[in-house]
C-alpha distance (Angstrom), angle and dihedral (degrees) to the residues before:
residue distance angle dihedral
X1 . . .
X2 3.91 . .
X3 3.71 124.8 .
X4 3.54 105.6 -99.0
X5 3.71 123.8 -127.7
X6 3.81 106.4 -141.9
X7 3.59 92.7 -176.7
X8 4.04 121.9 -117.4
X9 3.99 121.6 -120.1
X10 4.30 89.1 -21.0
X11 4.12 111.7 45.4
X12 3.42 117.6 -113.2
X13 3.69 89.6 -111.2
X14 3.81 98.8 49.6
X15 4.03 81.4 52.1
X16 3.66 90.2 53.5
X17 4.17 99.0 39.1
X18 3.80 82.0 50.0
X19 3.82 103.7 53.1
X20 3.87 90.1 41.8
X21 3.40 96.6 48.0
X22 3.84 89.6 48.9
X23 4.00 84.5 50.6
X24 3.84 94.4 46.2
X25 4.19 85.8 55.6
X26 4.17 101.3 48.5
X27 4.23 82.2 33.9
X28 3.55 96.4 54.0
X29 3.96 97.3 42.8
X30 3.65 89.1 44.2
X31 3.94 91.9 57.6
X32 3.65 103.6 44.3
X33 4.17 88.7 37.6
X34 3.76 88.8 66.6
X35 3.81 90.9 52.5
X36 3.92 97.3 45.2
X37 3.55 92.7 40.0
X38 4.04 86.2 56.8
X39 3.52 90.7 52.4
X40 3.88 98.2 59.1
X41 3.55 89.6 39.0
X42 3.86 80.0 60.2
X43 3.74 96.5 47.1
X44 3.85 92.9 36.8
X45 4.27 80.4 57.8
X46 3.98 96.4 36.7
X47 3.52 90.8 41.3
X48 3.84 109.2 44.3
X49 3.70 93.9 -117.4
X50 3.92 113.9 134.2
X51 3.44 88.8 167.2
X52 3.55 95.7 75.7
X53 4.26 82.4 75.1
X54 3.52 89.1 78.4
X55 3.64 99.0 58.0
X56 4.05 80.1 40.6
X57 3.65 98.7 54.1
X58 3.95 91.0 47.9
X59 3.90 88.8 48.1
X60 3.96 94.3 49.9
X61 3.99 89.4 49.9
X62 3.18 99.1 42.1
X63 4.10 89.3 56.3
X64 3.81 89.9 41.4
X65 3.49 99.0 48.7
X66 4.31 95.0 35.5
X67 3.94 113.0 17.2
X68 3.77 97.6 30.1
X69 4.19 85.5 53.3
X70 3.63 111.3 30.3
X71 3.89 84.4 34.7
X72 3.35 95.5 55.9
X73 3.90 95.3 40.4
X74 3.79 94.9 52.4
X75 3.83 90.3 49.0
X76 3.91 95.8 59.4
X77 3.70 81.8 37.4
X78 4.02 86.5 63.8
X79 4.01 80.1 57.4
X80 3.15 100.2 65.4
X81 3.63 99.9 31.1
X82 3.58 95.8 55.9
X83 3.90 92.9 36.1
X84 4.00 89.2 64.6
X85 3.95 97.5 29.4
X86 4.08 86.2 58.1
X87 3.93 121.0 -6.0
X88 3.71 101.8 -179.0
X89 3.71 92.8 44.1
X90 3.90 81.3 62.2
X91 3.48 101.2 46.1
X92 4.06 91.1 47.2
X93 4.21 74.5 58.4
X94 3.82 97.6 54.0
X95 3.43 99.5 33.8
X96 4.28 91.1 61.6
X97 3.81 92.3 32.3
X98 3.68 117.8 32.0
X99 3.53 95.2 116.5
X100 3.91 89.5 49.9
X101 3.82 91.5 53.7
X102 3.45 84.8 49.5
X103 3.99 95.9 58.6
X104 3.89 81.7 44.7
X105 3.60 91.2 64.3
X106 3.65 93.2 45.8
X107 3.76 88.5 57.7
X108 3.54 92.7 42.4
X109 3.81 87.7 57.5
X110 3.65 98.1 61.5
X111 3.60 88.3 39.3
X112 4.10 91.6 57.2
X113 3.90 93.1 41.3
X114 3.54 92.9 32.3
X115 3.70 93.3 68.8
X116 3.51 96.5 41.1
X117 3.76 85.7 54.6
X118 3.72 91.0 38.6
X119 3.97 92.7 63.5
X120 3.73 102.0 33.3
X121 3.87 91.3 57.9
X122 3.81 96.9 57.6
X123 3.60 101.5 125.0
X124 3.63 100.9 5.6
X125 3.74 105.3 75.1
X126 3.34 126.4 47.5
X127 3.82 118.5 -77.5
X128 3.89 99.3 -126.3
X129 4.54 83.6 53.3
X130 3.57 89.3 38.9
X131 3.73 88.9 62.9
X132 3.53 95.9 43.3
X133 3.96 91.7 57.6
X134 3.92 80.6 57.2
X135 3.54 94.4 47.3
X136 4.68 88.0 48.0
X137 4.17 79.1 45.0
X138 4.01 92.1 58.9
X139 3.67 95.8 36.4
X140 3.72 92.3 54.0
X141 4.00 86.9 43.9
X142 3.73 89.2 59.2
X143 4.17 91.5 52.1
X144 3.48 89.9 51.2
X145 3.68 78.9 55.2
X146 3.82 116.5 43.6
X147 3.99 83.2 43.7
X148 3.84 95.9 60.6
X149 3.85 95.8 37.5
X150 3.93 89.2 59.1
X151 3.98 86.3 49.8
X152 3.25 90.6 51.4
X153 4.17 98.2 43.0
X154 4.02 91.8 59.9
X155 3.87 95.3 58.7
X156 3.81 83.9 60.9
X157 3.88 101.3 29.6
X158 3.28 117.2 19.9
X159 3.62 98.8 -179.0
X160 3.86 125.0 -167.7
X161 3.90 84.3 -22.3
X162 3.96 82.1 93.4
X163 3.59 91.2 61.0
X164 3.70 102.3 29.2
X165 4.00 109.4 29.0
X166 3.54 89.6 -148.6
X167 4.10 110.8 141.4
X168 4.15 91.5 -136.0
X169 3.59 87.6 58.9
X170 3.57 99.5 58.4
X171 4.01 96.8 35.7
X172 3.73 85.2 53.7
X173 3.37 96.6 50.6
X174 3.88 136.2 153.2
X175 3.64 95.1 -82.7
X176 3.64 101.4 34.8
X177 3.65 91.4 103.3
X178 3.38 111.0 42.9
X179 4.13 95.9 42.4
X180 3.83 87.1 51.3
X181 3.74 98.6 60.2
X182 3.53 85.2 31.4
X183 3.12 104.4 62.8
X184 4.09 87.3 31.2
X185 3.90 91.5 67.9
X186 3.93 93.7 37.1
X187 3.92 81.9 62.2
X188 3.38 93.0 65.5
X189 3.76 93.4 62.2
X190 3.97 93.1 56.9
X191 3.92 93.0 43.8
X192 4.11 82.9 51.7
X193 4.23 82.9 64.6
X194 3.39 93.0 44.2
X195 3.44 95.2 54.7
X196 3.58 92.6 43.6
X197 4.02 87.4 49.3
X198 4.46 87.4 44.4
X199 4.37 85.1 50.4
X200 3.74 92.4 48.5
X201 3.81 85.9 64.8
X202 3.79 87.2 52.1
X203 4.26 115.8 102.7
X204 4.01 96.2 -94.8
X205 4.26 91.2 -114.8
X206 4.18 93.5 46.3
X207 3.77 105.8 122.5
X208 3.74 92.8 -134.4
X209 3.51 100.3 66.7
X210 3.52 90.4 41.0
X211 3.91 89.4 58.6
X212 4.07 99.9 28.3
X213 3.97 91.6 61.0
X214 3.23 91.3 63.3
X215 3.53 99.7 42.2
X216 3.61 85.1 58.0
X217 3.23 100.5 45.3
X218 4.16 87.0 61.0
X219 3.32 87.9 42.0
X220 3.49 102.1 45.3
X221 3.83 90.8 50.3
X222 3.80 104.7 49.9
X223 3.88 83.0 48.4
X224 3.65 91.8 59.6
X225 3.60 98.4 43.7
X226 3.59 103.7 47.1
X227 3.86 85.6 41.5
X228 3.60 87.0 52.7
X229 4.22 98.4 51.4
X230 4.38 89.1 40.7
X231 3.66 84.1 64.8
X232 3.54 104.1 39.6
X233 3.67 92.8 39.8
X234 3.68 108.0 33.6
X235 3.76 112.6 12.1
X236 4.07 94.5 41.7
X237 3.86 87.4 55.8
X238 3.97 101.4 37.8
X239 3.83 83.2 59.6
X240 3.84 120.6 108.5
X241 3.55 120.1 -97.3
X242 3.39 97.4 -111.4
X243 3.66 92.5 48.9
X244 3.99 89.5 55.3
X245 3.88 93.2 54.4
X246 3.53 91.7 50.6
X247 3.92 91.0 58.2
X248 3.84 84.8 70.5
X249 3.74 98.3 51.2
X250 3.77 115.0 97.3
X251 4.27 89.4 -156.8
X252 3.58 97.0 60.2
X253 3.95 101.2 26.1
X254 4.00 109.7 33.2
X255 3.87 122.8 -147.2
X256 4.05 86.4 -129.9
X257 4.34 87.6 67.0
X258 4.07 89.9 52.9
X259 3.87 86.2 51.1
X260 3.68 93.5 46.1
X261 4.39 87.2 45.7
X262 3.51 84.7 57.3
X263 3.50 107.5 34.0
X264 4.04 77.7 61.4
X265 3.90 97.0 51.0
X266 3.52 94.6 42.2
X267 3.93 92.5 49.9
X268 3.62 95.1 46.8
X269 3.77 92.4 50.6
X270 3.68 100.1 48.4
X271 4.13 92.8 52.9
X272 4.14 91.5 42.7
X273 3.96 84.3 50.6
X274 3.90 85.4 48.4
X275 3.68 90.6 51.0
X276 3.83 88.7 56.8
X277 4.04 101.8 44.8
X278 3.88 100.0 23.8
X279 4.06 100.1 26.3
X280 3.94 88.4 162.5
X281 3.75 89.7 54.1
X282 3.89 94.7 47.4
X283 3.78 93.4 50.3
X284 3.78 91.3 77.8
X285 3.36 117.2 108.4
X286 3.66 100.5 -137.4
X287 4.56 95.5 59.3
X288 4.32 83.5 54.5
X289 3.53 87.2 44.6
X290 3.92 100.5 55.7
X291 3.93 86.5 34.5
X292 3.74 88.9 58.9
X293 3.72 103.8 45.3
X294 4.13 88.8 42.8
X295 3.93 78.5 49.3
X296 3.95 86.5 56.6
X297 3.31 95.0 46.0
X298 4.28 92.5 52.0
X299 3.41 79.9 46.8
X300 3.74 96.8 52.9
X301 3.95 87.4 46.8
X302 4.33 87.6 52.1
X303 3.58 93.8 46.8
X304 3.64 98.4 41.1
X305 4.06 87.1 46.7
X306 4.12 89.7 48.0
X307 4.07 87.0 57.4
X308 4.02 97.1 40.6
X309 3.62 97.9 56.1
X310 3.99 91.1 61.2
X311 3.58 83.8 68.7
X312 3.00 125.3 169.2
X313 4.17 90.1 21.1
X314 4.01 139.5 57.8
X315 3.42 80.2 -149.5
X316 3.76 126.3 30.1
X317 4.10 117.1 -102.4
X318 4.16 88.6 -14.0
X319 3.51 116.0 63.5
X320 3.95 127.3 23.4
X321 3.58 117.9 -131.8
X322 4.39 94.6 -104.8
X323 4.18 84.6 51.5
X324 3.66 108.5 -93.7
X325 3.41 125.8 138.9
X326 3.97 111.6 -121.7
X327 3.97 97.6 -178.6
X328 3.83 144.1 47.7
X329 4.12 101.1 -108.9
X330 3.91 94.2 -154.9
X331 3.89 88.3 174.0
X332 3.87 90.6 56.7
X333 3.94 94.1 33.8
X334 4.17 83.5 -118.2
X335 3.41 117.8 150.9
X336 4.26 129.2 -145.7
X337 3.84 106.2 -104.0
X338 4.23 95.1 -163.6
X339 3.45 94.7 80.7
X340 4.32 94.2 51.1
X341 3.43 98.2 40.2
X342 3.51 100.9 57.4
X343 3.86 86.9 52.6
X344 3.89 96.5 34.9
X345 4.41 88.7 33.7
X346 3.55 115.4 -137.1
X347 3.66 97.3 -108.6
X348 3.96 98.4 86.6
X349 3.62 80.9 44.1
X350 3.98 91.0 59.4
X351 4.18 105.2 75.8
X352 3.34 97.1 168.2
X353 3.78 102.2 43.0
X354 3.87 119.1 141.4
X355 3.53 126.0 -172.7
X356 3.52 105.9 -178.7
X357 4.20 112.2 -132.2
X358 3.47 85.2 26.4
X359 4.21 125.0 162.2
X360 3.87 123.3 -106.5
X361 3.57 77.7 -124.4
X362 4.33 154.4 -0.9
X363 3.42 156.2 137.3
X364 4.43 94.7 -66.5
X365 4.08 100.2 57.7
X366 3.68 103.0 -57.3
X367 4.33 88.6 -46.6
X368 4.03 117.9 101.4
X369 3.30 106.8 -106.5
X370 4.21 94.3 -101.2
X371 4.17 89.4 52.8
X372 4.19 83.9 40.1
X373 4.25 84.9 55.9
X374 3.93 94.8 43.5
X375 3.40 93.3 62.1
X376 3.65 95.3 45.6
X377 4.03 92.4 45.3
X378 4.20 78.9 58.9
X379 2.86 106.3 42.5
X380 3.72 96.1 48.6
X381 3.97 103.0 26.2
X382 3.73 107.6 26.3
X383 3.74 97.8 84.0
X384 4.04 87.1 71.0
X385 3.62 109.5 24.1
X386 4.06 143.3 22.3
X387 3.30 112.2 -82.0
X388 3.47 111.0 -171.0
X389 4.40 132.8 -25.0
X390 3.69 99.2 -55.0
X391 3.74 98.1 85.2
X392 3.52 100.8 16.4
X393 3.64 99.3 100.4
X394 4.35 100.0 54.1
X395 3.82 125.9 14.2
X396 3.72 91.9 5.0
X397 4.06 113.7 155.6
X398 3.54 131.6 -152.8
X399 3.82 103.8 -24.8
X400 3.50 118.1 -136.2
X401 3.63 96.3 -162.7
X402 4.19 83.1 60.7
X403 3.74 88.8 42.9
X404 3.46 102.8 59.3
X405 3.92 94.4 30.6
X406 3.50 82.3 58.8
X407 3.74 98.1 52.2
X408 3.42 89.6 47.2
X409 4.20 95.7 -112.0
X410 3.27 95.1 130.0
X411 3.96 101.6 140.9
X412 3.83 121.4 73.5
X413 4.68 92.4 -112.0
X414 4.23 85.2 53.5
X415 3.59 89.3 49.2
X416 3.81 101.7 46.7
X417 3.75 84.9 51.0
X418 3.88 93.2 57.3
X419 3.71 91.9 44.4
X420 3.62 88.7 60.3
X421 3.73 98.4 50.0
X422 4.07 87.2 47.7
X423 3.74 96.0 104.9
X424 3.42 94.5 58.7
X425 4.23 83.4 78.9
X426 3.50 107.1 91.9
X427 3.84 91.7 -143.8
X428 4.48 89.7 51.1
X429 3.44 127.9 66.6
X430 3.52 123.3 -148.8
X431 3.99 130.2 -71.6
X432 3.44 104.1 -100.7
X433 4.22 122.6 -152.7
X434 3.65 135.9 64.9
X435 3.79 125.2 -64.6
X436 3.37 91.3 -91.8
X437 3.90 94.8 46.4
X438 4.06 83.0 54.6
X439 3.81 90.9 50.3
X440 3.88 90.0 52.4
X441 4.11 88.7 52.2
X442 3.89 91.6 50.3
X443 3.75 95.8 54.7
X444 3.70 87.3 44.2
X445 3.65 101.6 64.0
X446 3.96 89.1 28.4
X447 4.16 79.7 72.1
X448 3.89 91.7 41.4
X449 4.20 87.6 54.8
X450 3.77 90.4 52.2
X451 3.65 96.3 40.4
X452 3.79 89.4 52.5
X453 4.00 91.7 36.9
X454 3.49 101.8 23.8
X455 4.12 92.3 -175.4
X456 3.96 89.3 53.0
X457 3.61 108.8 134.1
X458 4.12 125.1 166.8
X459 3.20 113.0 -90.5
X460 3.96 97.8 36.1
């Protein structure tokens, strides 16, 4: 097993949710701007209206000095994040899609010099090439694109991959489809605010702002409501089973992240509507700025639904969500690790456990038995919930100290009980270790409840 990083003051998830979500945002503008972009290069060419090149020459510097950068920087921030917060789940990842990761990058090449390329040849090519290098700039957006969403699709539906290993299987998986244009159309809705934001820099008479706010505002909407019917009509259904019941559980999926999804929606249609009956009031920087950050926050509450309903796996029927292997992987010659750890225990599987204030030596491995149960409670609980002080102040999730205070286990016997009855949850596996191992974990968190409720006696 890999040390596990439990996060300090933020969880490790929150970290992760944040950075991806960030990401998702300067991603998803940058993909869809290279499209709408092309298309009023193609009416400002059609049409006889150079103008449009200022509103084009703002938009390309905008991305290159912003989306291209930030972008960029938050997606080899997701690397690292998600490396630490869950290392196996990772290298399950690479070891089915290297070779798609590396077609990403080769995408994401043309897409970084691309728009360097793209704004440093306004006026100096011809305008008929110049608007093919934006058309090779979207295209190469959109592989970036179709390669990460089928990434992304197997951790949640794995498909035949389960049965037959093979790496097409799981990229083209049940939900590759219907996320893809999903999320393709639902990009048009963010690159509407963008625009809006790139037209508020505009001089208030220029005739490009006063014809691109609409524009976007059309644009903008039909993005956001076919985006909106794909996923309630295609994705929704194409997800597992399991998946789909989980929707409905107020533990995995809280009602605060279906208020934040449409707090986003709402927000983003009400200022692209704006843009198309009151363009001059849209084209202020401050209505695409709110829009845009209650955008992020919907799409905080999508993303962070998309990775809760794979609960209680990083990927789908293979791997649980703390990195143990719950099935034999015949196709992969993998076998389940449930059934030997809780004869071997995990703890002489755990090299680079530290419990700090631990004992020279004990009965658990060379750790008193408390320190032995800490690093099992983390190991096995702390990619859902708090787990002890270090993240209980910001980002924390689903405290267990709270839980079983709550419940009224609050001494280490009424706790070893509920830890056996946890797989009965449909979104929990169960405890794995020996008896002993389980003993160790219920004295554990019996000292977290009284440390965060230090008058919390059984019974109360």
């Amino acid at each position: 097993m890999y040390p596990v990083w439990e996060g300090l003051i933020f969880h490790s998830a929150f970290i992760v949710a944040l950075v991806a979500v960030a990401h998702v945002l300067f991603s998803h503008v940058t993909v869809a701007a290279t499209w709408f972009n092309w298309w009023v290069e193609r009416k400002a060419l059609a049409e006889g209206k150079p103008y449009f090149y200022d509103y084009l020459k703002a938009s390309a510097l905008r991305l290159l000095m912003f989306a291209y950068t930030l972008g960029a920087m938050f997606g080899v921030g997701i690397w690292f994040s998600v490396t630490a917060s869950n290392p196996r789940g990772i290298s399950t990842l690479i070891h089915n899609f290297v070779f798609y990761w590396a077609a990403e990058w080769f995408w994401f090449i043309i897409d970084v010099f691309g728009i360097a390329v793209y704004y440093y040849t306004f006026g100096r090519v011809n305008p008929k090439t110049h608007a093919r290098i934006g058309l090779i700039l979207a295209l190469a957006a959109t592989g970036t694109l179709a390669i990460i969403v089928g990434v992304l699709g197997f951790k949640l539906s794995p498909g035949h991959w389960l049965q037959t290993g093979l790496s097409l299987d799981g990229f083209y998986n049940p939900t590759f489809w219907p996320m893809l244009f999903a999320r393709f159309a639902l990009m048009f809705a963010l690159t509407a605010l963008y625009a809006l934001l790139v037209a508020a820099g505009l001089p208030k008479d220029h005739p490009a702002r006063a014809e691109v706010v609409p524009l976007a505002g059309r644009v903008g909407l039909v993005g956001l409501a076919v985006g909106v019917a794909l996923v309630l009509l295609w994705y929704v259904p194409s997800l597992p089973e399991h998946a789909r019941v989980l929707l409905g559980v107020p533990q995995v999926v809280q009602k605060v992240f279906y208020v934040k999804m449409a707090l986003g929606v709402v927000a983003t249609a009400l200022v692209l509507a704006l843009a198309l009956l009151k363009p001059n009031l849209a084209a202020r920087a401050g209505a695409a700025y709110l829009a845009l950050f209650l955008a992020f926050l919907g799409l905080f509450g999508a993303e962070r639904t998309r990775e809760a309903i794979r609960k209680p796996d990083v990927v789908l029927g293979y791997m649980a969500s703390n990195q143990i292997i719950r099935v034999d992987f015949a196709p992969r010659d993998v076998k389940a690790e449930e059934g030997r750890l809780n004869q071997e225990g995990i703890l002489k599987h755990l090299p680079f456990a530290v419990a700090p204030g631990a004992k020279a030596a004990g009965p658990a491995g060379g750790l008193d038995p408390v320190e032995a149960g800490r690093s099992l409670v983390v190991l096995q609980c702390s990619s859902c919930h708090t787990v002890s002080r270090n993240t209980a102040l910001l980002g924390g999730m689903r405290n267990l100290a709270a839980m079983f205070h709550r419940r009224g286990m609050t001494e280490a016997p009424q706790i070893r009980v509920y830890l056996e009855a946890i797989g009965g949850f449909p979104y929990m596996h169960p405890v794995v270790g020996t008896p002993e191992e389980r003993d160790y974990m219920a004295q554990y968190l019996e000292r977290l409840v009284k440390e965060f409720f230090p008058q919390a006696s059984a019974g109360r």
